[in-house]
C-alpha positions, 0 to 999 in steps of 0.5 A: 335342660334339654327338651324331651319329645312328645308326641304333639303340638297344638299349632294354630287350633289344631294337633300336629305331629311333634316334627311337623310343628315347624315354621320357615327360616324367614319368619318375622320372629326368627329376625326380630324376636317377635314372641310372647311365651308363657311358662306353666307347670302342671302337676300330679296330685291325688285328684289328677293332673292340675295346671297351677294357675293356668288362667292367669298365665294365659290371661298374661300371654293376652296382655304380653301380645297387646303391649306389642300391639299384637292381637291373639286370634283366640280367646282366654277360654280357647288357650286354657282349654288347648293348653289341657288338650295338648296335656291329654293328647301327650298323655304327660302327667307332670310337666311344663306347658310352653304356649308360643304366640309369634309373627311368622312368614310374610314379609322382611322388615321392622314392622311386623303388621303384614306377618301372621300372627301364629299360635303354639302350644307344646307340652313336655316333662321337665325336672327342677330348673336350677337342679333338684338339689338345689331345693334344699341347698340352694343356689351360688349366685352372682350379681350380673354386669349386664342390668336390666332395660330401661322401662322407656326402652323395653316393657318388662311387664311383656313376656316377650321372647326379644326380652330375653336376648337380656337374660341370656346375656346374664344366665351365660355370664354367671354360668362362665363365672361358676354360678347358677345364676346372676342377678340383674340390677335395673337402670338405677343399680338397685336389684331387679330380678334373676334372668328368669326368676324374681327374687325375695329377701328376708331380713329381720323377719320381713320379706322384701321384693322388687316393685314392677317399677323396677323392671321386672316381669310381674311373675305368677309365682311371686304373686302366690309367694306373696300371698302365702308369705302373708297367710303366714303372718310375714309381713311383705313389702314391694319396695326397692332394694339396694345392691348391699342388702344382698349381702347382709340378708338372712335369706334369699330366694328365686321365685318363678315356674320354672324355678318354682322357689328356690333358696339363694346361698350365697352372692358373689361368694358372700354366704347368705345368713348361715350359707343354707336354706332358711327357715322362712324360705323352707316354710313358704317353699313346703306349703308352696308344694303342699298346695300345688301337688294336692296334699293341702286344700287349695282355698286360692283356687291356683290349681285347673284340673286338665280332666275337670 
């Protein structure tokens, strides 16, 4: 999707002009992928704009940084009130915020503890991920040839933007493939995640998801999903998933920020149960709406009002 210019970023504790927002060629990140992002949406509701879950993806970003040994020179409370800020100064009422933490210029090499560590924080409008039709239709996927990482090899539970050379690999190939999107399977060639999204399975009334063993990012909307499945009187279990049980699901979804829940329709052309989106996915996915857009009390406390 391409990116729509706003008129500034944050960029190390201050506001800049959106084409000034630039880093040199040989910054430490551009070589060795050393970042860690989030990805939070904000939405128009009755009461203003809310950032779902704002503090929690930030706290993520924190924990992101740690496992690489990178220490954010702000705190928690310092991002989460830039993150409003950067929504004001844009004047963007519904959109996505895209917060950076990444080692910039200063020296050639693996190690990356003489390079600053430099913070950003841009907010654009941004539209359905994987497509507004695909809301209801769902989606085509297939299961990826490229699996996740090892858990000793790579921490899947850091947002890391070297992570993602991994997704890409997948997103591309499905995309080559006349997919939406593929489907990873981890080490052990049980079903990890998309290449930006975690996945559900309902069978028999149950709803099914990877375990974090399973090397997948802990997302924020799988953890909402799994809550409001519950409230729902669906029983959820975060167990492993064998490759097969794709095929034979009455239904499947994404979950994610950016692809919020999004039906899966088939897999590997395999039509998932009746080939459209299912009954407990339409459920979840329209109380999920209700609550972020402020047409339904959020008893969770999910959504941050930027003018709160």
């Amino acid at each position: 999707m391409a990116i729509q210019k706003a008129d500034y970023i944050w960029f190390n504790g201050q506001l800049v002009a959106w084409d000034q927002a630039t880093i040199h060629v040989l910054s430490h990140v551009v070589h060795y992928g050393s970042s860690f992002f989030e990805g939070i949406r904000f939405y128009e509701t009755p009461r203003g704009t809310a950032v779902f879950r704002l503090t929690p993806h930030i706290r993520r970003l924190f924990d992101s940084a740690k496992i690489y040994r990178t220490e954010i020179p702000y705190t928690v409370p310092q991002l989460v009130a830039a993150c409003k800020e950067t929504i004001q100064a844009n004047k963007i009422r519904a959109g996505y915020i895209r917060p950076v933490v990444f080692r910039g210029y200063g020296s050639i090499g693996v190690d990356p503890s003489t390079c600053p560590i430099e913070v950003v924080i841009a907010t654009i409008e941004w539209g359905k991920y994987l497509g507004a039709e695909a809301m209801e239709q769902g989606v085509d996927v297939c299961v990826s040839s490229w699996n996740r990482f090892a858990p000793n090899t790579m921490p899947a539970m850091s947002k890391a933007g070297g992570n993602y050379l991994n997704s890409q690999l997948i997103k591309q190939e499905a995309l080559k493939n006349g997919y939406k999107e593929g489907i990873a399977l981890d080490t052990n060639g049980l079903v990890s995640e998309g290449s930006g999204e975690n996945l559900f399975l309902i069978r028999d009334g149950v709803a099914l998801t990877p375990p974090v063993s399973s090397s997948i990012l802990a997302g924020i909307t799988r953890d909402t999903t799994i809550r409001l499945l519950r409230d729902m009187g669906v029983e959820v279990r975060e167990q492993t998933i064998p490759r097969e049980l794709l095929y034979v699901a009455d239904e499947l979804f994404f979950t994610g920020t950016a692809a919020e829940i999004t039906p899966i329709r088939s897999v590997d052309g395999i039509a998932v149960g009746n080939g459209r989106r299912g009954p407990l996915t339409t459920e979840v996915q329209a109380t999920f709406f209700a609550v972020v857009q402020g047409e339904r009390e959020d008893h969770y406390g999910w959504l941050e009002y930027v003018d709160a």
